[in-house]
N, C-alpha and C positions, 0 to 999 in steps of 0.2 A: 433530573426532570422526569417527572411518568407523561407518558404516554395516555392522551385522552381518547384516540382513537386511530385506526392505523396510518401511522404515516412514513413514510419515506425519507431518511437522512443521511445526506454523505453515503449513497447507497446501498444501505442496509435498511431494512422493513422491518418495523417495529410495530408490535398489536397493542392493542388497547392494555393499559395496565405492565406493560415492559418500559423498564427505566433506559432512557436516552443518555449515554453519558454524557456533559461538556464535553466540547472540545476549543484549544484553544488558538485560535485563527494563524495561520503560518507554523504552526508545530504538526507535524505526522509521526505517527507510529509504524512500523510497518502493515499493520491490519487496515489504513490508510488509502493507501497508494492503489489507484483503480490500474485494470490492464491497460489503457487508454495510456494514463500518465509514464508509465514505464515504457510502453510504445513508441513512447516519443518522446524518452530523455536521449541527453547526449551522450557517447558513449566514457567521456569525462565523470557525467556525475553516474551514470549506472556503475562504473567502478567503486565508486566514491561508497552508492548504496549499497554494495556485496562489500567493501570492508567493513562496515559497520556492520554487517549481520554475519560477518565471520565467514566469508564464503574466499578461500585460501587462494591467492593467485588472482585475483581477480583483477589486476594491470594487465595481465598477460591473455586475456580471457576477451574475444571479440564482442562486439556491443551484442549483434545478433543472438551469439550462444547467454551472457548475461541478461537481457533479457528474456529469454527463456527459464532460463535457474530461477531469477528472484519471479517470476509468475509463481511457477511449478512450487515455487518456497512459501510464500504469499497465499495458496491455492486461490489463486484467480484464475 
């Protein structure tokens, strides 16, 4: 979809004439996930989202510190 004039989606701001990708309702990417949402996972699934993005050790790795990594990874 283009963009008819600027608007704001899933957080990112898009100007007139920039393509808005689909997204598909309950699927995330990591480019996704606001600081907000990781804020306030549990430290269950924050594990769960550094194995899938390869981040090594991540059972062993406090929610606090994982939180941190996957922002800083994310740049949020």
């Amino acid at each position: 979809m283009i963009a008819e004039y600027t608007v704001k989606r899933n957080g990112r701001w898009y100007k007139a004439g920039d393509e808005i990708p689909d997204i598909v309702p309950g699927e995330k990417s990591s480019g996704e996930y606001t600081k907000t949402e990781i804020n306030r996972m549990s430290t269950a699934d924050l594990q769960a989202l550094a194995a899938e993005h390869g981040i090594e050790g991540a059972e062993e790795i406090s929610g606090a510190e994982l939180k941190r990594i996957l922002i800083e990874q994310f740049g949020l």
